[in-house]
Backbone as a printed PyTorch tensor [residue, N CA C, xyz], in Angstrom:
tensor([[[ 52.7970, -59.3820, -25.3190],
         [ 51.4260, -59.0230, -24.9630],
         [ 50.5990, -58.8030, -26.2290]],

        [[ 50.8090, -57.7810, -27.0430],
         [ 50.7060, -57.8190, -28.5030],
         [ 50.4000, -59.0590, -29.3090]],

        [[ 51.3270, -59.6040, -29.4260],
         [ 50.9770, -60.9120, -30.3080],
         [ 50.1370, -61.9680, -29.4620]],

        [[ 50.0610, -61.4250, -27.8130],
         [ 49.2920, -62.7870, -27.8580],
         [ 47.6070, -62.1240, -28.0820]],

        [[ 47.3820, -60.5670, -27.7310],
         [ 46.3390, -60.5570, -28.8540],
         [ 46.0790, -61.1130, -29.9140]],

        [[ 46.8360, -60.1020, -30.4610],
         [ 46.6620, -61.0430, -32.3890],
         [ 46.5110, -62.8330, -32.4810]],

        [[ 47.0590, -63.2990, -31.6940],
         [ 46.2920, -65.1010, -30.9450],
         [ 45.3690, -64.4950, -31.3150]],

        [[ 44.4820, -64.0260, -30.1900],
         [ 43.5280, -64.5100, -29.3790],
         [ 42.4910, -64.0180, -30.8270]],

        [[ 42.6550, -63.0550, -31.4660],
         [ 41.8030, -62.2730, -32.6600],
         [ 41.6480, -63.2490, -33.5990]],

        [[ 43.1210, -63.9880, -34.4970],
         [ 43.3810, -65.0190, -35.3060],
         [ 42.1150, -66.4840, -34.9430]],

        [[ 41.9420, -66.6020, -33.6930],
         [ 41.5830, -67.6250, -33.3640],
         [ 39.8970, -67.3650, -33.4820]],

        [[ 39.5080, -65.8720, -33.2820],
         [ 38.6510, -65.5230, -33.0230],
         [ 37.7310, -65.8810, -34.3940]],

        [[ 38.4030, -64.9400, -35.3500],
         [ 38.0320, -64.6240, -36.7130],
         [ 38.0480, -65.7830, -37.4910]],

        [[ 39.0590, -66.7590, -37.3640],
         [ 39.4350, -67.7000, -38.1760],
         [ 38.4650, -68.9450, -38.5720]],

        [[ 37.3360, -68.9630, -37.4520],
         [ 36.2270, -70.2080, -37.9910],
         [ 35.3880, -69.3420, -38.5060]],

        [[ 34.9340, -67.8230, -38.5520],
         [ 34.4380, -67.1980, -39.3280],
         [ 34.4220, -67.3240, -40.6820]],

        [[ 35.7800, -67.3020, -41.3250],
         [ 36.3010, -67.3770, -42.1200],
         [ 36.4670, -68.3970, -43.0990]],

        [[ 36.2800, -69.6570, -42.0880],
         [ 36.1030, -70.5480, -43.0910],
         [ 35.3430, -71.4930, -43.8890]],

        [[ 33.9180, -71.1370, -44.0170],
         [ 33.0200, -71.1960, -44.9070],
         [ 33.6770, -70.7090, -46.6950]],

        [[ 33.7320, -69.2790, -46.0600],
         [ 34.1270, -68.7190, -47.7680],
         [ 35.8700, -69.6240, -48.1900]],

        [[ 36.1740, -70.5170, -47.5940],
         [ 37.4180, -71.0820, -48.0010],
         [ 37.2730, -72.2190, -49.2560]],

        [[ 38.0610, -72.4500, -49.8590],
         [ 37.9230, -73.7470, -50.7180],
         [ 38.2670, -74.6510, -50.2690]],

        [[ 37.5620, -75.5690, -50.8400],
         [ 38.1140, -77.2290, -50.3290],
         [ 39.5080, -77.5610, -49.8310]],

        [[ 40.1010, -77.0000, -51.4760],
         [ 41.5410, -77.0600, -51.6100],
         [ 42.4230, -75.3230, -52.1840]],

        [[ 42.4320, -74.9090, -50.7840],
         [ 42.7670, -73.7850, -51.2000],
         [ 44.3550, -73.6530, -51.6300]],

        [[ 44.0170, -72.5590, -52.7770],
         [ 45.7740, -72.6740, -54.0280],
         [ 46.1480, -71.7830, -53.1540]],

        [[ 47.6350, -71.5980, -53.2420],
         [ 48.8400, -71.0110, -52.5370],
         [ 48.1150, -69.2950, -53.1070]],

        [[ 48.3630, -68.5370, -52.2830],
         [ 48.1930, -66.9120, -52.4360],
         [ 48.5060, -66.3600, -53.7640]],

        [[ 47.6520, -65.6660, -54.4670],
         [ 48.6880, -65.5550, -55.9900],
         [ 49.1780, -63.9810, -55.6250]],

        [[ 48.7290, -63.2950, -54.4140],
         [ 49.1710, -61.8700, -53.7190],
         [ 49.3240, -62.0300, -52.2570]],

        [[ 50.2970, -61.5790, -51.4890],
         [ 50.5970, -61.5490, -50.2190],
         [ 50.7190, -59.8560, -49.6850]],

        [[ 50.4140, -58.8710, -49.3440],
         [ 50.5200, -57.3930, -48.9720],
         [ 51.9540, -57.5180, -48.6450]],

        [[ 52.9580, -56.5540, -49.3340],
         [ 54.1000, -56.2230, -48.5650],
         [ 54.2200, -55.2280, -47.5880]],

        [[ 53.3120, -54.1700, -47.0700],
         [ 53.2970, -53.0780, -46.4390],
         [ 51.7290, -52.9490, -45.7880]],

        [[ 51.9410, -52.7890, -44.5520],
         [ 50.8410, -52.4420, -44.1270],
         [ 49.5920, -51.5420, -44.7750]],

        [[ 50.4110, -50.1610, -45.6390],
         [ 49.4190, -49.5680, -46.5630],
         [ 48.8940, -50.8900, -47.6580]],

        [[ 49.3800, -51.6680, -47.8160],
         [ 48.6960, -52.6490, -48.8390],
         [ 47.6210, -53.4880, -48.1630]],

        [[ 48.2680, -54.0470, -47.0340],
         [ 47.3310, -54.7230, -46.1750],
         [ 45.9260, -53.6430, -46.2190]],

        [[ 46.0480, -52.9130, -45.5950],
         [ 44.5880, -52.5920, -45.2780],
         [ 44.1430, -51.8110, -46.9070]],

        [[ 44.6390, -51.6000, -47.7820],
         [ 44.3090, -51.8220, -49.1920],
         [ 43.3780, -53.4460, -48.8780]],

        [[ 43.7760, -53.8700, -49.2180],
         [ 43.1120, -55.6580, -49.4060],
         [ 42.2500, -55.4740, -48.3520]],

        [[ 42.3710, -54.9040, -47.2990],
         [ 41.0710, -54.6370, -46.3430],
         [ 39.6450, -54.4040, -46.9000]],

        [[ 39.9670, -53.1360, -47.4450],
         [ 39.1490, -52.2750, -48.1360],
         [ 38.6960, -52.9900, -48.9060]],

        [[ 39.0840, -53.2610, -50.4180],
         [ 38.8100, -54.5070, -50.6920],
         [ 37.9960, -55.4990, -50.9000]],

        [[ 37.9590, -56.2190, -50.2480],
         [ 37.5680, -57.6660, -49.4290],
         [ 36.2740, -57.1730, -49.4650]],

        [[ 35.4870, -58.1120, -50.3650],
         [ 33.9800, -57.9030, -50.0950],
         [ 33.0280, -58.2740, -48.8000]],

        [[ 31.7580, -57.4230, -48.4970],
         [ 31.8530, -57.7600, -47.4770],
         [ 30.7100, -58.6930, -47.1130]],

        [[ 30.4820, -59.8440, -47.7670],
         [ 30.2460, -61.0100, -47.7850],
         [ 30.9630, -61.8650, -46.8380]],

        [[ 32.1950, -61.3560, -47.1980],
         [ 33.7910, -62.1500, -46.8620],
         [ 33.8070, -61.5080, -45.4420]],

        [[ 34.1290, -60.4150, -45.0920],
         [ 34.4590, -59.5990, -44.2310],
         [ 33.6590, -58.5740, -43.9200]],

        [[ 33.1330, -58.6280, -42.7220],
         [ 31.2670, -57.8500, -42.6540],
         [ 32.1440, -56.4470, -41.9140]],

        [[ 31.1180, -55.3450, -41.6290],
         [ 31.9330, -54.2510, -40.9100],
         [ 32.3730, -54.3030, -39.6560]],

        [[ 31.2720, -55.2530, -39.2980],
         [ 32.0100, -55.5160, -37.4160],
         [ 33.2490, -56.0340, -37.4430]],

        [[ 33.2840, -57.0460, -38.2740],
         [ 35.1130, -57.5700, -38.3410],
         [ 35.7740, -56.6200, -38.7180]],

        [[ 35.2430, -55.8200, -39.9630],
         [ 36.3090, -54.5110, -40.3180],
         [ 36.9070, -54.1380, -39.1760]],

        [[ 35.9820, -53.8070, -38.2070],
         [ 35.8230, -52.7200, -36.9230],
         [ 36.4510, -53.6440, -35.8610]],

        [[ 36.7450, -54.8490, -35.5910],
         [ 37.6230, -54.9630, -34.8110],
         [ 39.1250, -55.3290, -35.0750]],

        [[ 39.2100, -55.3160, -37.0580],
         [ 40.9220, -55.1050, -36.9740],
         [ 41.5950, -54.2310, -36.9420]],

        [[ 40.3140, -52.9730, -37.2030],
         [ 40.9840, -51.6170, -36.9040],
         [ 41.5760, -51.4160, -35.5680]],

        [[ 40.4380, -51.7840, -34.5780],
         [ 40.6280, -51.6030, -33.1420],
         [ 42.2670, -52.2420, -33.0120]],

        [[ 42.5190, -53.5430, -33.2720],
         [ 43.4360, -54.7090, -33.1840],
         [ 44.6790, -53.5560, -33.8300]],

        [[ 44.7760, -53.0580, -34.8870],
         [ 45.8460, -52.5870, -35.3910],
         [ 46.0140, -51.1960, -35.2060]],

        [[ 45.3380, -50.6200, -34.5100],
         [ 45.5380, -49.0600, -33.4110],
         [ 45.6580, -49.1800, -31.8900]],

        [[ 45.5510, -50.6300, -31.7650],
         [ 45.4210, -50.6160, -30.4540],
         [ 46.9740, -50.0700, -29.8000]],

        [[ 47.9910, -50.2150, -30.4280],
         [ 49.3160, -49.3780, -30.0920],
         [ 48.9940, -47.8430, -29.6710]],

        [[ 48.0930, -47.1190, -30.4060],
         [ 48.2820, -45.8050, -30.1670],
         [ 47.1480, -44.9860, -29.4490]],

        [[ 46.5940, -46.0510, -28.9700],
         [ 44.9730, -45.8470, -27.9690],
         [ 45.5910, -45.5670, -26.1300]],

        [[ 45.1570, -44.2940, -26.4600],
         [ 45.6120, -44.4650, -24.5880],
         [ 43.9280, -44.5290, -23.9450]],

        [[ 44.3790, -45.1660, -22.6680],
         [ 43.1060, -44.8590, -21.4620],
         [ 42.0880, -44.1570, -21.9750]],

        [[ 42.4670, -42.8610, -21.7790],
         [ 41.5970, -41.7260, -22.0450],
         [ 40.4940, -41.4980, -22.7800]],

        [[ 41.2090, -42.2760, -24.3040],
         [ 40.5730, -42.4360, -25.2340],
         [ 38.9260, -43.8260, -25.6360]],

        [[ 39.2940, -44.4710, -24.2200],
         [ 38.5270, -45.7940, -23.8940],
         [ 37.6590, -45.2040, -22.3750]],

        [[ 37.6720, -44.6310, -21.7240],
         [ 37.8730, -44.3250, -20.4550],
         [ 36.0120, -43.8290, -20.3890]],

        [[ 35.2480, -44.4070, -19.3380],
         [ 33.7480, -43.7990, -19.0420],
         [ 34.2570, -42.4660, -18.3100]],

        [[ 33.2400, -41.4720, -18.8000],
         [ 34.2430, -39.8980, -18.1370],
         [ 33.0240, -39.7550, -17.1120]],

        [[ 33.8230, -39.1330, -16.1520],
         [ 33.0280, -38.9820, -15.4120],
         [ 31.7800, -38.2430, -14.9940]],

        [[ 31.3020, -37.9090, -15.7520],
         [ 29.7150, -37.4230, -15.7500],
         [ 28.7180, -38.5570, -16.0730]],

        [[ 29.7580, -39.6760, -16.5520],
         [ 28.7170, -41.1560, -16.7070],
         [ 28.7280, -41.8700, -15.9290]],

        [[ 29.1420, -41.6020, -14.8920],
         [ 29.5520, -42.3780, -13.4670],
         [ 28.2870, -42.3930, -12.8120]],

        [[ 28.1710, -43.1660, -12.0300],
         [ 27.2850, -43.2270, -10.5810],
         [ 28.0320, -43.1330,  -9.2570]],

        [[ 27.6460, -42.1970,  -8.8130],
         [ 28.6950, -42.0700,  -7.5690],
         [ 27.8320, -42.4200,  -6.5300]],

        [[ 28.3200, -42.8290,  -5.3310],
         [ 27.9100, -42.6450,  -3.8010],
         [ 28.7820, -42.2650,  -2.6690]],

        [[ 28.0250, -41.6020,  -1.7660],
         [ 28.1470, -40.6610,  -1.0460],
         [ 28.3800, -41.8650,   0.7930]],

        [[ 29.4250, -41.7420,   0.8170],
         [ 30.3470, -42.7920,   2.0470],
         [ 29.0520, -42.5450,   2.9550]],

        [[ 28.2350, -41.6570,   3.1080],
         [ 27.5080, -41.6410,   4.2780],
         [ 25.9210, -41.8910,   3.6830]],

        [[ 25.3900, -41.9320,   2.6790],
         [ 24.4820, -42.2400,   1.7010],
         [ 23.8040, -43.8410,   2.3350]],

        [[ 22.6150, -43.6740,   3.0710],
         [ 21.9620, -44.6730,   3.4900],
         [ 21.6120, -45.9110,   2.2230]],

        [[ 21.8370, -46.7810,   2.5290],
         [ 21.9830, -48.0950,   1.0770],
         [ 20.3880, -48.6230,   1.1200]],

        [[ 19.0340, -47.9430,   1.3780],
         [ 17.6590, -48.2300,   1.3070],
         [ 17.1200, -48.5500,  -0.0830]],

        [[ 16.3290, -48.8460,  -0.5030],
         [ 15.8330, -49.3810,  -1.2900],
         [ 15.6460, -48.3490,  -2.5880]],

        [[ 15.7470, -47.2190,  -2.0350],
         [ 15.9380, -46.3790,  -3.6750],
         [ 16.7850, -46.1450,  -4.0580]],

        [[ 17.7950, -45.8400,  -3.2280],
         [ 19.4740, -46.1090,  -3.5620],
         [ 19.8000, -46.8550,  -4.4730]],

        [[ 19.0590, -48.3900,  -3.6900],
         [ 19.6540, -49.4760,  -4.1460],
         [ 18.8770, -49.8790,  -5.7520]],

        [[ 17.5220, -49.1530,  -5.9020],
         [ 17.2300, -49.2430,  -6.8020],
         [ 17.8570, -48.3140,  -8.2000]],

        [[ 18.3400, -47.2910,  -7.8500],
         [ 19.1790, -46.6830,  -8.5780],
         [ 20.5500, -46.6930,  -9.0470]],

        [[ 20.8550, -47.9090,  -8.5320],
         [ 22.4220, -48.3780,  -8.2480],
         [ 22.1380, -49.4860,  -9.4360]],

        [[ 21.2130, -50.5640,  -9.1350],
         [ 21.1410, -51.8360,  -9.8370],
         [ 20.4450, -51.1590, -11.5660]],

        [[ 19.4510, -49.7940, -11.6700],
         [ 19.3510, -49.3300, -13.0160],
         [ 20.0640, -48.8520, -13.8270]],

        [[ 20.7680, -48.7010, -13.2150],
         [ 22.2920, -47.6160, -13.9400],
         [ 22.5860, -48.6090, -14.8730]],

        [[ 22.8610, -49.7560, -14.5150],
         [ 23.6910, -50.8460, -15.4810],
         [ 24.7910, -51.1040, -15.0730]],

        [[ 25.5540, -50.0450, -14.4650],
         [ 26.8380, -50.3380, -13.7540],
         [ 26.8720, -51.6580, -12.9560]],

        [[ 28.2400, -52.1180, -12.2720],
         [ 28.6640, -53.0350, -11.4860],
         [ 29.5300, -52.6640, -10.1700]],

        [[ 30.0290, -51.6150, -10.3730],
         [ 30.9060, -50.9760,  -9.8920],
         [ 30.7020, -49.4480,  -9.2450]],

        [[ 30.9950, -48.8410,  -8.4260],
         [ 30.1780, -47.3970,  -8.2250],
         [ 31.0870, -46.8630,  -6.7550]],

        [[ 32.2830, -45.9010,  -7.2350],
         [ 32.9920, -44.9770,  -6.7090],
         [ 32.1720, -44.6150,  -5.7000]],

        [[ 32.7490, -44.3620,  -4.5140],
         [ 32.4000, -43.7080,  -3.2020],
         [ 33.0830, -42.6920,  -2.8810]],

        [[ 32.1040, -41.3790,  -2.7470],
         [ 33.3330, -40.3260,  -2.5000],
         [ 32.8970, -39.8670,  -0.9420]],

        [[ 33.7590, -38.9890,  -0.1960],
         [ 33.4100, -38.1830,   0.8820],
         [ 32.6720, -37.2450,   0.8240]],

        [[ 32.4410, -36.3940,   2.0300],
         [ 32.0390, -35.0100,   1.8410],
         [ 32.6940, -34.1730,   0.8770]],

        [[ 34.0510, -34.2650,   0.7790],
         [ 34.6680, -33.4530,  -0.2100],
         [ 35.1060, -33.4850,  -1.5820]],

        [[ 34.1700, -35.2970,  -1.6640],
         [ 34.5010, -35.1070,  -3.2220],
         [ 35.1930, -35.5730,  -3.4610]],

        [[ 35.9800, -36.5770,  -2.7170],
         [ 37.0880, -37.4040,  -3.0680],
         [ 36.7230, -38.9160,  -2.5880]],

        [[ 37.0620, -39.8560,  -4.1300],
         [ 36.8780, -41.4270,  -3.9500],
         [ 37.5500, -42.1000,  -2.7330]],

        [[ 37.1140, -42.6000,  -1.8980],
         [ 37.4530, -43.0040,  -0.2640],
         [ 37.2940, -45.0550,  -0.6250]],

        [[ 36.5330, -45.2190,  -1.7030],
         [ 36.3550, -47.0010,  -1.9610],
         [ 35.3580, -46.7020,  -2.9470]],

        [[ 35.2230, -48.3900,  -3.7250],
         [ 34.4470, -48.7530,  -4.4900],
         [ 33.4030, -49.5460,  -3.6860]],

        [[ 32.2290, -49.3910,  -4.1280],
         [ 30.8730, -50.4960,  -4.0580],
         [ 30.8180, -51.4400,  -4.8210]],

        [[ 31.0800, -52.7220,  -4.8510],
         [ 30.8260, -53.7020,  -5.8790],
         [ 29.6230, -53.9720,  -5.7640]],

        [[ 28.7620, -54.6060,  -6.8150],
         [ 27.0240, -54.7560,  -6.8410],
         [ 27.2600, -56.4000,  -5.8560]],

        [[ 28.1450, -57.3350,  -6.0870],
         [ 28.5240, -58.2910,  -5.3170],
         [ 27.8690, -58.2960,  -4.1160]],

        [[ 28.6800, -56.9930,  -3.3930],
         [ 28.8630, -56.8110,  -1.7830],
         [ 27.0560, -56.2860,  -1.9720]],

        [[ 26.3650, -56.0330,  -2.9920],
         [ 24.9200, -55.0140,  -2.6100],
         [ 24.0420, -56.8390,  -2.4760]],

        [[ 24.6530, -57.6050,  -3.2060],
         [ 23.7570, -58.2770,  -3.7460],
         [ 23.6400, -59.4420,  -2.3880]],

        [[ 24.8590, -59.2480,  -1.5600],
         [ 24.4450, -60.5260,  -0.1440],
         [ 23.6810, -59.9500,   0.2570]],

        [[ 23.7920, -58.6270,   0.4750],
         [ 23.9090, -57.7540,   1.7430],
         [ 22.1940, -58.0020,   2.3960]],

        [[ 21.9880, -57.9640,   3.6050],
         [ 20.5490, -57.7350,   4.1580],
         [ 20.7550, -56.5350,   4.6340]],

        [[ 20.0790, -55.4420,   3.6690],
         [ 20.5800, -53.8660,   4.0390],
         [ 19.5440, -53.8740,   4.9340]],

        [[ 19.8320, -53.1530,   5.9760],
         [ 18.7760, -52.3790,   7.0030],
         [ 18.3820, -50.7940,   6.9400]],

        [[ 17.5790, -50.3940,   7.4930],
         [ 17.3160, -49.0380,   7.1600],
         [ 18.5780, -48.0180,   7.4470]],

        [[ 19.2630, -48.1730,   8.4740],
         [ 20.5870, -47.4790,   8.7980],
         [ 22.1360, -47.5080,   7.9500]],

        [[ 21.5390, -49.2060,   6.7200],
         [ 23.3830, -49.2460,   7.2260],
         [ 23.5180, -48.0220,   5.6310]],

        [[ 24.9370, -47.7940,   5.8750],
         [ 25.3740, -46.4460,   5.0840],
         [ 26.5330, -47.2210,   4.0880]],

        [[ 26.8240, -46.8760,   3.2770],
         [ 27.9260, -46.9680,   1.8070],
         [ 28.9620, -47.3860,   2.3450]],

        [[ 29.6710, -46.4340,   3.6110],
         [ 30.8970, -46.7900,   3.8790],
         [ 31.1760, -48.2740,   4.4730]],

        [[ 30.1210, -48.7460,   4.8940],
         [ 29.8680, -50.0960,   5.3430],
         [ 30.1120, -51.4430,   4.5950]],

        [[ 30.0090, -51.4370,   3.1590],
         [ 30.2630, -51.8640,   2.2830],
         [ 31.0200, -51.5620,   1.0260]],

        [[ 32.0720, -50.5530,   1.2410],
         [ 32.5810, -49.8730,   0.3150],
         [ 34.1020, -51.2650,   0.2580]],

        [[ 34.8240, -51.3850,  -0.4940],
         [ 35.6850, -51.6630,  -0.8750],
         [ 37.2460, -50.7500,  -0.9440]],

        [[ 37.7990, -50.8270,   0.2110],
         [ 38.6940, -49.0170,   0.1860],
         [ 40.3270, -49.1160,  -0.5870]],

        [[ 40.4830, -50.5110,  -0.8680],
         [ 41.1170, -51.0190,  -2.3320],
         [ 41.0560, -50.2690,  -3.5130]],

        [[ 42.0570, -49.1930,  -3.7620],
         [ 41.2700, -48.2390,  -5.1350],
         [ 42.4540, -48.4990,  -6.2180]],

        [[ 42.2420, -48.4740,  -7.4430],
         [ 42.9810, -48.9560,  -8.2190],
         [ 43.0040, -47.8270,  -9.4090]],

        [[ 44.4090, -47.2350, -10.0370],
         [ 44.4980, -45.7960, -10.5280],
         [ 45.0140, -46.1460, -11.9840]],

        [[ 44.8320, -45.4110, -13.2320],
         [ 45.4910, -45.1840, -14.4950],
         [ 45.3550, -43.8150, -14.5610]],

        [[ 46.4320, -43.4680, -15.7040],
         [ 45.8670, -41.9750, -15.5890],
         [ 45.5370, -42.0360, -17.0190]],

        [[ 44.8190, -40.8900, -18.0380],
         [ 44.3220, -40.8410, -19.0150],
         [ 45.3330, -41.2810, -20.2470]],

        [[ 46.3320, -40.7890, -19.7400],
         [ 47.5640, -41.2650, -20.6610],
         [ 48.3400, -42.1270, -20.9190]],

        [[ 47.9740, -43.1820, -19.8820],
         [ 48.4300, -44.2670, -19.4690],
         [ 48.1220, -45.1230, -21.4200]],

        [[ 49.1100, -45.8070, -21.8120],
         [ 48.8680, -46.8310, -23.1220],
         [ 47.7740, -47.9330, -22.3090]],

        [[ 47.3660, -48.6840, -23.7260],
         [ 46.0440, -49.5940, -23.2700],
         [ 47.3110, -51.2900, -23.2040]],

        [[ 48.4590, -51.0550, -23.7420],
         [ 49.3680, -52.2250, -23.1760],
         [ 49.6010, -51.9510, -21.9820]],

        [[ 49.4930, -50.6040, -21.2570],
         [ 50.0410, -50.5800, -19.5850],
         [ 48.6330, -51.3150, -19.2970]],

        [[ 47.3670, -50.8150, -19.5200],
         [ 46.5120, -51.1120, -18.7990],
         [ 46.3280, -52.3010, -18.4390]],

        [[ 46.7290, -53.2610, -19.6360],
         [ 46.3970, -54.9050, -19.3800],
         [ 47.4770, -55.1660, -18.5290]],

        [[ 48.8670, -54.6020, -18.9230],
         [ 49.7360, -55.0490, -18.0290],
         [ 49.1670, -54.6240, -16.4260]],

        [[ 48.7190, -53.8240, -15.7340],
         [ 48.0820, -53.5060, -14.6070],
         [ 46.7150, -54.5480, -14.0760]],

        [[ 46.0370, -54.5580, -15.3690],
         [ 44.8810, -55.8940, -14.9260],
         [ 45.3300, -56.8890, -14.5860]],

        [[ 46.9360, -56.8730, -14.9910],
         [ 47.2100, -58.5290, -14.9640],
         [ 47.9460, -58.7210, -14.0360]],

        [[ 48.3540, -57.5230, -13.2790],
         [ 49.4030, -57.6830, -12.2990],
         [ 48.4910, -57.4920, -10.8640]],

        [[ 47.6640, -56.1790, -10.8060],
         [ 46.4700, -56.3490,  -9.4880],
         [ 45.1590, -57.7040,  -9.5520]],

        [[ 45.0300, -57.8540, -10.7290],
         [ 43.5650, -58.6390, -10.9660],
         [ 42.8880, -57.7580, -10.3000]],

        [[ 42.3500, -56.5390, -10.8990],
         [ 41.3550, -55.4790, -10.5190],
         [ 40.9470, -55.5830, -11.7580]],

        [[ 39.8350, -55.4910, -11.7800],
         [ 38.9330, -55.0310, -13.5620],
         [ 38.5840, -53.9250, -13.5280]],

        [[ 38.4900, -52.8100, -12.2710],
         [ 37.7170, -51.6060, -12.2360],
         [ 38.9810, -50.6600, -11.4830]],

        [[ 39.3150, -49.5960, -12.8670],
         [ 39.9030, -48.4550, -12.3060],
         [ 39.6470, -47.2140, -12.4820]],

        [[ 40.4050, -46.4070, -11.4380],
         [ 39.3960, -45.0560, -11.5300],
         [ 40.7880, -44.1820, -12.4930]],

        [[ 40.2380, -43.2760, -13.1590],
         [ 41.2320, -42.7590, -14.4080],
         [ 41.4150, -41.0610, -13.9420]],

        [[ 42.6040, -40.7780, -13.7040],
         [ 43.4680, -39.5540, -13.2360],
         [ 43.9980, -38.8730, -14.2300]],

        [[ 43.4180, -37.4270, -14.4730],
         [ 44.0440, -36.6200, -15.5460],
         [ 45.4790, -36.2440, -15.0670]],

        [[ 46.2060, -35.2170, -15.3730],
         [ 47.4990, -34.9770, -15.6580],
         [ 47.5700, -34.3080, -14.1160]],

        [[ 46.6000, -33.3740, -13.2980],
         [ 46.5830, -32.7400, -12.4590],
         [ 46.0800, -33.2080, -11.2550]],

        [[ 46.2920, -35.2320, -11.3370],
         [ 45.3800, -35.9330, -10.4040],
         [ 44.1060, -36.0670, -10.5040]],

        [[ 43.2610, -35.3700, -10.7480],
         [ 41.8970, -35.5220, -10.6130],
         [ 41.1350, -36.6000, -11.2300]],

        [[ 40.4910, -37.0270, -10.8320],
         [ 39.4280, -38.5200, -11.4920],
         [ 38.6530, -38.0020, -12.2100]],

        [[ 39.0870, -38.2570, -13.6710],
         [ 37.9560, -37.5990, -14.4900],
         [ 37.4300, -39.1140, -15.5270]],

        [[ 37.2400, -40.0670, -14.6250],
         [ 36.6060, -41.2040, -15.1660],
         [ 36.7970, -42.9420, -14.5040]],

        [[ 36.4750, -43.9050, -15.4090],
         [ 36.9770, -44.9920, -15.3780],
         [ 36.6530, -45.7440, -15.9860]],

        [[ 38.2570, -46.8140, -16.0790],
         [ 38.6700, -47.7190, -16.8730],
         [ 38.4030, -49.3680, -16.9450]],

        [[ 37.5200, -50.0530, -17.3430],
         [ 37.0840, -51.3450, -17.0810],
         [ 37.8700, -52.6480, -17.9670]],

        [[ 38.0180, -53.6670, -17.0880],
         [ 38.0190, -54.8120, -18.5100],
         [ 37.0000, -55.1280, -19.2600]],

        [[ 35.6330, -54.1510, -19.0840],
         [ 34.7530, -54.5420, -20.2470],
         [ 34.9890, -53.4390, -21.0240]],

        [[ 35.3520, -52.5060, -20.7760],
         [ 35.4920, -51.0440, -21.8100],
         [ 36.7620, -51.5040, -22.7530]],

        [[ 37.3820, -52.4660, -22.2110],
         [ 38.3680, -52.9810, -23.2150],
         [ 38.2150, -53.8060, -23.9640]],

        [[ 37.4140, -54.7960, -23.4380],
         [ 37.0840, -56.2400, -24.3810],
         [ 35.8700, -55.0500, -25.4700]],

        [[ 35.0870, -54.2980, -24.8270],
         [ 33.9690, -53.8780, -25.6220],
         [ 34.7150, -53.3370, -26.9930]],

        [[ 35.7020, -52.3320, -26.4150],
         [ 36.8310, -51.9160, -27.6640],
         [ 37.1780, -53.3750, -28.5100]],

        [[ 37.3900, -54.0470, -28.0840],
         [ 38.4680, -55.1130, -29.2110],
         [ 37.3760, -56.0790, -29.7290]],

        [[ 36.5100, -56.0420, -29.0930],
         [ 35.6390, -57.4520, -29.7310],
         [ 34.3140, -56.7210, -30.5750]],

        [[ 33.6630, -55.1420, -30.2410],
         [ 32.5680, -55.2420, -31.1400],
         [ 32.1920, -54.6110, -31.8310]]])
């Protein structure tokens, strides 16, 4: 899983890169033996050669071992929630599509996620003045918990094909969530 990142990064970076190359480039006259050297030569590397955004995504690339969920995770006070019985009218819906979100947890009376809203399901929909959240909710819910590693997570994207999960502290509770864009956003910018 790992290395086929480092692919996908190599491939990424690599036409970047080759402007500042020579025609005929000579064999290495230094190769890093130790990772402390490597990111020595990081440092380094003028940044002509290597701008900070690239800095900033080999850092991401070479911590990505020790990054859990948590640490990537929208917490939940940045959420948009709706309310299973929450009429889907036009200010709703206008407050749903400003957020920026795509995605938007449905909880009950008590406060607990019952389905997701995809903007998808908002975007056929011919809402009428009556119809309510639960009507279009998605009751498919998909879980990490904060501690979860960001190799479980892909391994989980790749095994449900869900992009949107809701993130469980140690005591159960949803104190966020976990996207495949909160991940690509981590590795790519």
């Amino acid at each position: 899983m790992f290395e086929s990142l480092i692919k996908k990064f190599v491939k990424f970076i690599d036409p970047k890169l080759e402007k500042y190359r020579p025609k005929k480039a000579p064999a290495p006259k230094y190769a890093p033996k130790s990772l402390e050297e490597f990111i020595d030569v990081l440092r380094r590397t003028p940044k002509n050669i290597l701008s900070a955004k690239d800095r900033s995504r080999i850092a991401a690339i070479m911590n990505f071992d020790n990054r859990k969920v948590g640490d990537l995770m929208i917490p939940k006070k940045n959420l948009v929630f709706v309310n299973s019985k929450d009429i889907l009218g036009p200010l709703a819906l206008d407050k749903l599509y400003k957020s920026g979100f795509t995605n938007f947890p449905v909880v009950d009376n008590h406060d607990q996620v019952v389905g997701i809203i995809h903007t998808e399901a908002l975007n056929a929909l011919e809402i009428k003045k009556t119809d309510r959240a639960e009507k279009y909710m998605d009751k498919t819910l998909y879980f990490l918990h904060d501690t979860d590693s960001l190799k479980y997570a892909i391994e989980e994207i790749e095994r449900s094909q869900c992009y949107y999960f809701l993130v469980k502290d140690s005591h159960n509770i949803t104190v966020g969530c976990f996207t495949i864009q909160t991940l690509l956003d981590y590795l790519l910018d």
